[in-house]
PyMOL Python script that loads the backbone (N, CA, C, O; Angstrom):
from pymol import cmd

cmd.read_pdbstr("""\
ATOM      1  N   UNK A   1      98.277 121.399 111.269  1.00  0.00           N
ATOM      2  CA  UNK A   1      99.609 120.878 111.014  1.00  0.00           C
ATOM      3  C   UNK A   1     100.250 120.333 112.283  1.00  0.00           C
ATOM      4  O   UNK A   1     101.117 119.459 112.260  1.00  0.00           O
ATOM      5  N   UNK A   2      99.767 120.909 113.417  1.00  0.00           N
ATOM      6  CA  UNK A   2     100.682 120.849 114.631  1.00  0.00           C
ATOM      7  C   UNK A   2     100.242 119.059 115.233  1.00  0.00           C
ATOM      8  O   UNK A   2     101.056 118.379 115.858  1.00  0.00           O
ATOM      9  N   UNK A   3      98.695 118.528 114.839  1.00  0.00           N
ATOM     10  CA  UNK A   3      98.161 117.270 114.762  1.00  0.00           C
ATOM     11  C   UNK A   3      99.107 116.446 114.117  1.00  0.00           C
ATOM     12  O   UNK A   3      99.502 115.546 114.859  1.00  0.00           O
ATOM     13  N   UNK A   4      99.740 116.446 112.687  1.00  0.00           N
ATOM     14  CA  UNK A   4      99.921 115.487 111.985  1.00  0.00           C
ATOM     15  C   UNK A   4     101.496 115.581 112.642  1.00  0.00           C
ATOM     16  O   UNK A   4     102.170 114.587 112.910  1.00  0.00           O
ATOM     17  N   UNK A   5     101.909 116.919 112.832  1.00  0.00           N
ATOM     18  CA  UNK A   5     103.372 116.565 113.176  1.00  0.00           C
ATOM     19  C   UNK A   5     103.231 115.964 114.375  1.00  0.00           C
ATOM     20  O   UNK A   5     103.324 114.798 113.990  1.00  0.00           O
ATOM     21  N   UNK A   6     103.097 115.898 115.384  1.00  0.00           N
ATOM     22  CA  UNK A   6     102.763 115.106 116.575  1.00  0.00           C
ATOM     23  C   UNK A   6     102.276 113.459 116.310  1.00  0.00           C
ATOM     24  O   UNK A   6     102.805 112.489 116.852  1.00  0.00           O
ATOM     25  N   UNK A   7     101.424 113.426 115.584  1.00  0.00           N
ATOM     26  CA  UNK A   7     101.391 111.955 114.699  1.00  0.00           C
ATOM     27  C   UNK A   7     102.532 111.011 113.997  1.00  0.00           C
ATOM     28  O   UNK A   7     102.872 109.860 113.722  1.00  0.00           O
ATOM     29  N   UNK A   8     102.783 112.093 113.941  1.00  0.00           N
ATOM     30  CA  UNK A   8     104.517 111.981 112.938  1.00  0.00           C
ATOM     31  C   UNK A   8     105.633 111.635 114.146  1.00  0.00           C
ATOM     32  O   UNK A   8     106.269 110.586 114.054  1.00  0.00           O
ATOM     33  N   UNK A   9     105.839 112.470 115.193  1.00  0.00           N
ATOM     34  CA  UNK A   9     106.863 111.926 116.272  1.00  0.00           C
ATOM     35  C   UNK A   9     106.412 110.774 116.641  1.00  0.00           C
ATOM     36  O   UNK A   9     107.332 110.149 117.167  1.00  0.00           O
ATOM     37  N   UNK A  10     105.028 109.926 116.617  1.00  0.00           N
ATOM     38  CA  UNK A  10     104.912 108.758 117.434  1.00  0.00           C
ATOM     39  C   UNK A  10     105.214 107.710 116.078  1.00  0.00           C
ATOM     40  O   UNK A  10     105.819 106.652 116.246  1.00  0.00           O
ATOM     41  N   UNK A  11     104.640 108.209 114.523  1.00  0.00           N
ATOM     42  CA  UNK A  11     105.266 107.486 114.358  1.00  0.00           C
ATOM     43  C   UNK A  11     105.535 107.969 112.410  1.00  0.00           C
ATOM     44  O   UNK A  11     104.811 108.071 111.420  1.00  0.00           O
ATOM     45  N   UNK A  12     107.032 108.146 112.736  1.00  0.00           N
ATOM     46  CA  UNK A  12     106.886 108.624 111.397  1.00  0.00           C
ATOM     47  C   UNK A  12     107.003 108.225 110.171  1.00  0.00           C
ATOM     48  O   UNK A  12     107.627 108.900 109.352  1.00  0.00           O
ATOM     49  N   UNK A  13     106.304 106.838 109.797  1.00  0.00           N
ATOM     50  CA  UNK A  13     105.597 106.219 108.750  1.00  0.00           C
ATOM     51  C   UNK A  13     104.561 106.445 108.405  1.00  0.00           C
ATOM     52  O   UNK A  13     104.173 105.963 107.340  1.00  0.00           O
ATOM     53  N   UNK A  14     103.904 107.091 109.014  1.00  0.00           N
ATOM     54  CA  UNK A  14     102.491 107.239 108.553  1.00  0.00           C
ATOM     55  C   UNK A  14     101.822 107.878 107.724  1.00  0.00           C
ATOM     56  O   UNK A  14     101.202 108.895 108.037  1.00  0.00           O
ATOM     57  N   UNK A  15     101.841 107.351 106.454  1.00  0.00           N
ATOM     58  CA  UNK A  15     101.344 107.773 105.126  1.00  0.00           C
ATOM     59  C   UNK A  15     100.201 108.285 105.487  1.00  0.00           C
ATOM     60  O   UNK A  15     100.297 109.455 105.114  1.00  0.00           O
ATOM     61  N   UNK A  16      99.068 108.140 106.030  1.00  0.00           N
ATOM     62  CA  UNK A  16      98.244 109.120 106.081  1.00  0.00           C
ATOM     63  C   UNK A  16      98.562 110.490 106.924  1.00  0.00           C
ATOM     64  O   UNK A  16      98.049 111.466 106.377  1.00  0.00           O
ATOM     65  N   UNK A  17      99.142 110.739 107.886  1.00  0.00           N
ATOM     66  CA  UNK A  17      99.119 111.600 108.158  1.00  0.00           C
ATOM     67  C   UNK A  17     100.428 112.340 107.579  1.00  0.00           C
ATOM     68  O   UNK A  17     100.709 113.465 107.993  1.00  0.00           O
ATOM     69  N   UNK A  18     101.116 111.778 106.745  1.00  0.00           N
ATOM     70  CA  UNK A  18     101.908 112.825 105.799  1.00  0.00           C
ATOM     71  C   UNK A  18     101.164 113.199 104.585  1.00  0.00           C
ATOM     72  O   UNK A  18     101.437 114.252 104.008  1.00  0.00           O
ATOM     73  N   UNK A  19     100.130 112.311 104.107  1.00  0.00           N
ATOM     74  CA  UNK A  19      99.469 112.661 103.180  1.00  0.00           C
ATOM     75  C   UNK A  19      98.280 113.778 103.817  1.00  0.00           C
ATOM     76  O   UNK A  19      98.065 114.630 102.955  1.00  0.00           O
ATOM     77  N   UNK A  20      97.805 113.915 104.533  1.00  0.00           N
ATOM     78  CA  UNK A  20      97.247 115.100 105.493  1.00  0.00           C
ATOM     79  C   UNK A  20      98.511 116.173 105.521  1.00  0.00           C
ATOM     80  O   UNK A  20      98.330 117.116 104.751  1.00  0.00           O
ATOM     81  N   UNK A  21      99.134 116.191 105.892  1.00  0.00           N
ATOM     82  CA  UNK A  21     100.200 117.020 105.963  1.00  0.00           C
ATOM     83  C   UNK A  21     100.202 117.996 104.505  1.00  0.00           C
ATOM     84  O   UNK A  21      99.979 119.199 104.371  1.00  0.00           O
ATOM     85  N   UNK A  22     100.555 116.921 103.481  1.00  0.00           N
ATOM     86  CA  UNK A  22     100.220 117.263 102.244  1.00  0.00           C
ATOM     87  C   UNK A  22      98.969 118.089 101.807  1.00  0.00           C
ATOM     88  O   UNK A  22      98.970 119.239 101.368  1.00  0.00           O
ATOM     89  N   UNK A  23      98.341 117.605 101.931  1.00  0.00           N
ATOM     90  CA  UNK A  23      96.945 118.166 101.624  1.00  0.00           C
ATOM     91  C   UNK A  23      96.509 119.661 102.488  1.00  0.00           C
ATOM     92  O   UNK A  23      95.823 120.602 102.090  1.00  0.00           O
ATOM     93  N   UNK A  24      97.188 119.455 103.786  1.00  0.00           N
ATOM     94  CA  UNK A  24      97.119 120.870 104.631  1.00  0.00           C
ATOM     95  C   UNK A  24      97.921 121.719 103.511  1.00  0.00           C
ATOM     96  O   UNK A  24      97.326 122.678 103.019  1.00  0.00           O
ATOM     97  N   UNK A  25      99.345 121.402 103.042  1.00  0.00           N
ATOM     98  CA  UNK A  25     100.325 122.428 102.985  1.00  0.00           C
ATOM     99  C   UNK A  25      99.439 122.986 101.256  1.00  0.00           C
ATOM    100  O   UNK A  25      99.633 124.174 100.996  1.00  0.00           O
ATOM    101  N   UNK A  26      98.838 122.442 100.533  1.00  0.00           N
ATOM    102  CA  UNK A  26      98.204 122.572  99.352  1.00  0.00           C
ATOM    103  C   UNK A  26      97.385 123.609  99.499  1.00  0.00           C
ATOM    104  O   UNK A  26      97.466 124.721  98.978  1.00  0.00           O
ATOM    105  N   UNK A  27      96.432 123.100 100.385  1.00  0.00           N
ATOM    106  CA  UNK A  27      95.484 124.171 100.741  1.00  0.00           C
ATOM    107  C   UNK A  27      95.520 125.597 101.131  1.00  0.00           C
ATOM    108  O   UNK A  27      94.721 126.507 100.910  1.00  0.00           O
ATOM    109  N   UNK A  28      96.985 125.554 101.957  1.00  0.00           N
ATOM    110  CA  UNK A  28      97.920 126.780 102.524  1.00  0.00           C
ATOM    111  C   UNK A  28      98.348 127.501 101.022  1.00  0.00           C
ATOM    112  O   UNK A  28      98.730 128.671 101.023  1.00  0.00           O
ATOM    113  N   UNK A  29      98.260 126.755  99.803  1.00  0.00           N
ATOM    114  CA  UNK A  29      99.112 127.842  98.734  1.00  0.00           C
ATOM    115  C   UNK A  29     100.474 127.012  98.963  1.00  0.00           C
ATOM    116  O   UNK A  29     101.329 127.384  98.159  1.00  0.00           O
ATOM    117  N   UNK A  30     100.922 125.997  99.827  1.00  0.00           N
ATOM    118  CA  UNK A  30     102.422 125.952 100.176  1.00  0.00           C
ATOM    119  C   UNK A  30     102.818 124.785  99.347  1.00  0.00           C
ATOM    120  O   UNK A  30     102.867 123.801 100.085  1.00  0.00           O
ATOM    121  N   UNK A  31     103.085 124.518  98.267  1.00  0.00           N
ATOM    122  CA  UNK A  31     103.169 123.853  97.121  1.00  0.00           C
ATOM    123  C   UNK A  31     104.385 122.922  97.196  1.00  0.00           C
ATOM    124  O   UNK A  31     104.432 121.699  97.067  1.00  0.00           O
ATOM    125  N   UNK A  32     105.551 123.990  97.485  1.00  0.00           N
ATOM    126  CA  UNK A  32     106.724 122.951  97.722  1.00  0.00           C
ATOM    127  C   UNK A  32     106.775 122.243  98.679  1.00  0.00           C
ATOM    128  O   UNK A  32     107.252 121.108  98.630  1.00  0.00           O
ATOM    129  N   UNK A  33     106.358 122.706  99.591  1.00  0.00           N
ATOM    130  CA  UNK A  33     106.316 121.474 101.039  1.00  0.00           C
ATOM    131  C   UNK A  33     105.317 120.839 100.823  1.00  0.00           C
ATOM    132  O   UNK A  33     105.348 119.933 101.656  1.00  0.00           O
ATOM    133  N   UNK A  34     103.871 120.670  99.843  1.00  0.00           N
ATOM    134  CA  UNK A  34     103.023 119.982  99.750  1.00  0.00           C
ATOM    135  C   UNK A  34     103.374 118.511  99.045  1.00  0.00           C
ATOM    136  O   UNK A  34     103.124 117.313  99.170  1.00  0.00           O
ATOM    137  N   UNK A  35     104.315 119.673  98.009  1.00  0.00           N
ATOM    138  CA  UNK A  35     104.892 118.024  97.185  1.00  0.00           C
ATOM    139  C   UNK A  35     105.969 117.040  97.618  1.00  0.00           C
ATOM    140  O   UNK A  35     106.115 115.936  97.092  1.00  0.00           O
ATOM    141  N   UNK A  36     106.830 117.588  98.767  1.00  0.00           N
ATOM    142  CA  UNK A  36     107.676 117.148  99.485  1.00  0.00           C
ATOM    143  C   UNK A  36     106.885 115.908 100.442  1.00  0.00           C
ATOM    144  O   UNK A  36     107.432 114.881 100.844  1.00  0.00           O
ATOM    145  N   UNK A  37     105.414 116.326 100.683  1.00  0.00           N
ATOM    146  CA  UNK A  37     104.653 115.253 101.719  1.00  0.00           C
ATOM    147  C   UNK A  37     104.620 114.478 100.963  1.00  0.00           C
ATOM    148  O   UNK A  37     105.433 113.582 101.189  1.00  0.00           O
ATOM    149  N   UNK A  38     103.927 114.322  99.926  1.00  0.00           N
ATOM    150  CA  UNK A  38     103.386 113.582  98.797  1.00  0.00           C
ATOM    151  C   UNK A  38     104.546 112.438  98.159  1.00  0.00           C
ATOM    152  O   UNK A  38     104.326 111.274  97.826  1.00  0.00           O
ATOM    153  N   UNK A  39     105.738 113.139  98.119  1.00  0.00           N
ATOM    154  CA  UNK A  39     106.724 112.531  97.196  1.00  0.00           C
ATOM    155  C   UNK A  39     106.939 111.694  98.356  1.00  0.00           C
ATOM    156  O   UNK A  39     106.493 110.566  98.146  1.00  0.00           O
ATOM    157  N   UNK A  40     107.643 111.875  99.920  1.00  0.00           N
ATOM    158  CA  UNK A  40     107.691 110.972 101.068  1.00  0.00           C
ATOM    159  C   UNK A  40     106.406 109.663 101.576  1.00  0.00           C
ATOM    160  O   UNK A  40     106.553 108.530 102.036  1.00  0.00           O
ATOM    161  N   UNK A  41     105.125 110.503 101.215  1.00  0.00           N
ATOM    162  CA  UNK A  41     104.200 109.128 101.261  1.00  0.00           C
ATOM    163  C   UNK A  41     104.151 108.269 100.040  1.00  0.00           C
ATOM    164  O   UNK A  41     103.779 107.106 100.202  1.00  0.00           O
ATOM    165  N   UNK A  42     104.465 108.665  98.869  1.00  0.00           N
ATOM    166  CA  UNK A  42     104.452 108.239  97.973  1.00  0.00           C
ATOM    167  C   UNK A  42     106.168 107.060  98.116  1.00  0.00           C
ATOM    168  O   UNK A  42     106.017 106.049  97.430  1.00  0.00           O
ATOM    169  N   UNK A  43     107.322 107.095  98.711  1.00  0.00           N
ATOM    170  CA  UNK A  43     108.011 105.908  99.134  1.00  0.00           C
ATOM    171  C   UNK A  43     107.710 105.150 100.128  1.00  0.00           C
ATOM    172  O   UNK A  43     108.509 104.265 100.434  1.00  0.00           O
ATOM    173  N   UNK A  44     106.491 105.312 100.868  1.00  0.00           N
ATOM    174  CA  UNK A  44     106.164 104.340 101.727  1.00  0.00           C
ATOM    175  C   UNK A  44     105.116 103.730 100.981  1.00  0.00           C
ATOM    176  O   UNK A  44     104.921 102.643 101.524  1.00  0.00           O
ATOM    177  N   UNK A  45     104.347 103.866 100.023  1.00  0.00           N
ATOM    178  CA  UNK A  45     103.343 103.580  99.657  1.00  0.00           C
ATOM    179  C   UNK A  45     103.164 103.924  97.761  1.00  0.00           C
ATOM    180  O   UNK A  45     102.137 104.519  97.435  1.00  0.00           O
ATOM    181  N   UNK A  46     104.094 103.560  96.719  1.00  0.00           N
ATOM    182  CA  UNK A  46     104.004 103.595  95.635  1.00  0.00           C
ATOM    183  C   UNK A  46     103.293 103.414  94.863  1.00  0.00           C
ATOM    184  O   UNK A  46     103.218 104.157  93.884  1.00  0.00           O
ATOM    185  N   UNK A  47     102.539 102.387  95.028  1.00  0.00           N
ATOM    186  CA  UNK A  47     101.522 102.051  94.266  1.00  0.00           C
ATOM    187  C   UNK A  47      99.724 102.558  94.752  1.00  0.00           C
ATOM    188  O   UNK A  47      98.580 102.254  94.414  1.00  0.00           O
ATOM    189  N   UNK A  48     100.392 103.474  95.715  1.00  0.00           N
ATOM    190  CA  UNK A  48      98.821 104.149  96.282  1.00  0.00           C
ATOM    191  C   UNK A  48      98.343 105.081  95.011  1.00  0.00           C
ATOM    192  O   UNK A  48      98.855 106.144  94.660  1.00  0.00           O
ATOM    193  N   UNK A  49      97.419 104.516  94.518  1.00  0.00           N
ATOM    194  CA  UNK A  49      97.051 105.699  93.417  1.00  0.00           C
ATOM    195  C   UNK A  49      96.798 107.140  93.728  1.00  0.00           C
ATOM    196  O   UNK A  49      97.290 108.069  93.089  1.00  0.00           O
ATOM    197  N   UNK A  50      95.894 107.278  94.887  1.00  0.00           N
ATOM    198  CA  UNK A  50      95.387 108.740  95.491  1.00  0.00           C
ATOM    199  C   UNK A  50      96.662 109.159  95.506  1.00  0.00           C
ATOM    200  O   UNK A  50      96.937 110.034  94.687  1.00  0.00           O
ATOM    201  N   UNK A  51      97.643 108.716  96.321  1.00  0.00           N
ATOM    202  CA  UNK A  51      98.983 109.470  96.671  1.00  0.00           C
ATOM    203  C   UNK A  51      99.759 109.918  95.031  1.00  0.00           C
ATOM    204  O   UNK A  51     100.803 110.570  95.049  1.00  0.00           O
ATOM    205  N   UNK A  52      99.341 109.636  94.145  1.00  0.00           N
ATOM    206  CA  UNK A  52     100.067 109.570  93.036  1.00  0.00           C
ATOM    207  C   UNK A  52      99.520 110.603  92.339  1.00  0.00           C
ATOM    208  O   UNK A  52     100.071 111.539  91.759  1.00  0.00           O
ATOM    209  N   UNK A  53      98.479 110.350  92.453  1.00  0.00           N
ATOM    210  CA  UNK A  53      96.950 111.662  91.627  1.00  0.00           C
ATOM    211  C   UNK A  53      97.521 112.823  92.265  1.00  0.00           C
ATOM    212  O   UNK A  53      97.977 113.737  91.578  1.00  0.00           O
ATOM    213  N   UNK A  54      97.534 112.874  93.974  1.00  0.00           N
ATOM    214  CA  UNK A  54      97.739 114.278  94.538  1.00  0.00           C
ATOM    215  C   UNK A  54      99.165 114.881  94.298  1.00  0.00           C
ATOM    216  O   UNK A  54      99.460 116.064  94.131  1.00  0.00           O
ATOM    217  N   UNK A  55      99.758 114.079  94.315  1.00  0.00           N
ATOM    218  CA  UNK A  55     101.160 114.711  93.347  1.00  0.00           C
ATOM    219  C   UNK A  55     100.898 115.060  92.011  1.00  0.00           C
ATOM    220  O   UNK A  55     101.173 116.250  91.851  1.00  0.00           O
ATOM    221  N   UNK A  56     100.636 114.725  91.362  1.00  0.00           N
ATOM    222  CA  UNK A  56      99.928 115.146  90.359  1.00  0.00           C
ATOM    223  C   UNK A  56      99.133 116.395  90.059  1.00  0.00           C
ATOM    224  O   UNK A  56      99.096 117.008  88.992  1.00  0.00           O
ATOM    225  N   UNK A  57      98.447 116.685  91.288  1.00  0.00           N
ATOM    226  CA  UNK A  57      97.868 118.010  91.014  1.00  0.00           C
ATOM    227  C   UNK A  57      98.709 119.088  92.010  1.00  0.00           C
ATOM    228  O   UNK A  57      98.495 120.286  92.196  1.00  0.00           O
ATOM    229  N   UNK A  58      99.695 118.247  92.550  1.00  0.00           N
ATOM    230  CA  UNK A  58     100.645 119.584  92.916  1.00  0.00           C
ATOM    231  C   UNK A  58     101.479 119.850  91.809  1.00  0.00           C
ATOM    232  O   UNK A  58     101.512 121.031  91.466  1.00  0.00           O
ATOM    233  N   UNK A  59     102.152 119.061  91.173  1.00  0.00           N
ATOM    234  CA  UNK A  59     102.973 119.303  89.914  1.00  0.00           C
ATOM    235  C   UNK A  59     101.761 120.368  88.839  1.00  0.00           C
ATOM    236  O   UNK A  59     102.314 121.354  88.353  1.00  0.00           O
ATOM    237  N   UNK A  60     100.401 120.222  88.523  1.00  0.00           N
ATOM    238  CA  UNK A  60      99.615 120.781  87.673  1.00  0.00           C
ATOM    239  C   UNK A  60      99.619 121.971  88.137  1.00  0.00           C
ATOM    240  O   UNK A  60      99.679 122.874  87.302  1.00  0.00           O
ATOM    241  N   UNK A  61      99.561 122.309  89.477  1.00  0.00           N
ATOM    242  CA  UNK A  61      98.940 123.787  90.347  1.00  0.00           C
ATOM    243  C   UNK A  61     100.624 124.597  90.246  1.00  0.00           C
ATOM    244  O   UNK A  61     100.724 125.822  90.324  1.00  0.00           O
ATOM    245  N   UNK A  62     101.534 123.916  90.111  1.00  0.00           N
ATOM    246  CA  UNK A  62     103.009 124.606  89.856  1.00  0.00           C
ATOM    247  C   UNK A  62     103.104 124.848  88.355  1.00  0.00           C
ATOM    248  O   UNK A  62     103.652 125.913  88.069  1.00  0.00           O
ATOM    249  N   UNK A  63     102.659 124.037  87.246  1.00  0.00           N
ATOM    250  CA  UNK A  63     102.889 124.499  86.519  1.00  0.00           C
ATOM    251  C   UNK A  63     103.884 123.388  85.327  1.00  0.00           C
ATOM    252  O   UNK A  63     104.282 123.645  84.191  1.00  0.00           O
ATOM    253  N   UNK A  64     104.019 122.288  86.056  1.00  0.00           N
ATOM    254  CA  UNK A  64     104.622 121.493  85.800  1.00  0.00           C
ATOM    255  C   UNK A  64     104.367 120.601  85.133  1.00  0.00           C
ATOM    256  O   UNK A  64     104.942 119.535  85.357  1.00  0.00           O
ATOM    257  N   UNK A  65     103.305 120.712  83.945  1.00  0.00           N
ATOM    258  CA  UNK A  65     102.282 120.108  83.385  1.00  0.00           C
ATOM    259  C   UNK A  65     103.055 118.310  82.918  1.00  0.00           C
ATOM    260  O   UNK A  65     102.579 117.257  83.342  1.00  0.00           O
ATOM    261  N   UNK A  66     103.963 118.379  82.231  1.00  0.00           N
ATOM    262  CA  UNK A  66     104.680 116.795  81.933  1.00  0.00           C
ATOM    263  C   UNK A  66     104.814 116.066  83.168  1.00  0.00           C
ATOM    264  O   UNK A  66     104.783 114.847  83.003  1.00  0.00           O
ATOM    265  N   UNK A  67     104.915 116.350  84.038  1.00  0.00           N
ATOM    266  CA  UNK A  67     105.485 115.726  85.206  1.00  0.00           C
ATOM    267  C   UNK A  67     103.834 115.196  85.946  1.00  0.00           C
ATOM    268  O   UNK A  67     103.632 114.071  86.402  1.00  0.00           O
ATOM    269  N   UNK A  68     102.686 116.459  85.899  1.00  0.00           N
ATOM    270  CA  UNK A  68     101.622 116.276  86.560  1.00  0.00           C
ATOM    271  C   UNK A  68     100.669 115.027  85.565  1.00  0.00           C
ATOM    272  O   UNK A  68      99.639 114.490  85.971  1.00  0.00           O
ATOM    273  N   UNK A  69     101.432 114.722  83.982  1.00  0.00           N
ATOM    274  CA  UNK A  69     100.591 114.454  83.254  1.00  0.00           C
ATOM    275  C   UNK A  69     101.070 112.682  83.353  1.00  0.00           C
ATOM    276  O   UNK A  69     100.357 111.791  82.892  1.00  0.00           O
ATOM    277  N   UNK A  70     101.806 112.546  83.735  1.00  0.00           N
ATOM    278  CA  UNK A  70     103.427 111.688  84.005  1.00  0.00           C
ATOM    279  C   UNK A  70     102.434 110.659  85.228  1.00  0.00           C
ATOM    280  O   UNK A  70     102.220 109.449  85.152  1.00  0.00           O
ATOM    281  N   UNK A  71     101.902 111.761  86.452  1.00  0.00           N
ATOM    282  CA  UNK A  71     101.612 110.902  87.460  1.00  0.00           C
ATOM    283  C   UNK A  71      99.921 110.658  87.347  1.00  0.00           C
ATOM    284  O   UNK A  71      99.435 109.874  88.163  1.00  0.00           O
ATOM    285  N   UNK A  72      99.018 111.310  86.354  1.00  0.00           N
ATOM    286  CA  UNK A  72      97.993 111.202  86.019  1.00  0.00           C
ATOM    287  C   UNK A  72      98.078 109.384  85.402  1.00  0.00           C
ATOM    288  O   UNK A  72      97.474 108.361  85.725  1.00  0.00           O
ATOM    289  N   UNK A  73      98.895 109.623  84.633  1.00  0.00           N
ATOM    290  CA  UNK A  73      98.850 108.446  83.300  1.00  0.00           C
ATOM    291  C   UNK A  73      99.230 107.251  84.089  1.00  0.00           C
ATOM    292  O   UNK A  73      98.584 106.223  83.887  1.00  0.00           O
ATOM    293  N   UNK A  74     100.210 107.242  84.980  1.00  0.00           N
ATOM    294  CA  UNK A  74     100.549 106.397  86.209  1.00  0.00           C
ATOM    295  C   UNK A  74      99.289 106.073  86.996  1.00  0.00           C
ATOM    296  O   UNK A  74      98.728 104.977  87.007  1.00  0.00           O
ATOM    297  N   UNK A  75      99.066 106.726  87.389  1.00  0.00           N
ATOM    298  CA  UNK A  75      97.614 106.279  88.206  1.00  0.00           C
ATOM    299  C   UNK A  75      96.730 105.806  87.534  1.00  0.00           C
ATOM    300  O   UNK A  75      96.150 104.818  87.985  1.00  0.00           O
ATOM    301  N   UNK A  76      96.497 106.125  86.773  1.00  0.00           N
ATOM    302  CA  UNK A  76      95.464 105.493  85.822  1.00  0.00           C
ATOM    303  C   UNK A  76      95.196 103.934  84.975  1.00  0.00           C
ATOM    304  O   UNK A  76      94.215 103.339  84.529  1.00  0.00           O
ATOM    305  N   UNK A  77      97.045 103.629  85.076  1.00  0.00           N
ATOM    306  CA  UNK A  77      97.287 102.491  84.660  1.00  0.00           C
ATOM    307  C   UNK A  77      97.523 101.228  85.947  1.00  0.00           C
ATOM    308  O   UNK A  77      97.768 100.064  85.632  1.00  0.00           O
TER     309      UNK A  77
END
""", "prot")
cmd.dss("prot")
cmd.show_as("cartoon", "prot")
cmd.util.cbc("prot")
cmd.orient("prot")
């Protein structure tokens, strides 16, 4: 984490390394800050499908099944 945030002070647009960020905080169990990365790379980058899917399976792993099914069907289209 301490990588991407440092990535992040030089420059903090960087959809991949918030989407890393994301994907760290997932892996941690840390769900709400995972989807918080996700939802922030996901306004720099909307139409990124991956970024859309992985929200998606943070909304599924919470429990949030309409919402995870919401960004499945989105990506897909």
């Amino acid at each position: 984490l301490q990588d991407f945030d440092r990535a992040l002070e030089l420059n903090p647009n960087c959809t991949q390394a918030i989407s890393s960020r994301g994907k760290t905080y997932q892996l941690m169990g840390h769900y709400d800050q995972a989807l918080k990365e996700f939802k922030r790379a996901i306004e720099f980058k909307p139409q990124d499908t991956w970024l859309i899917v992985c929200r998606g399976e943070i909304y599924q792993l919470i429990g949030n099944y309409s919402k995870a099914l919401n960004d499945f069907n989105h990506a897909l289209s």
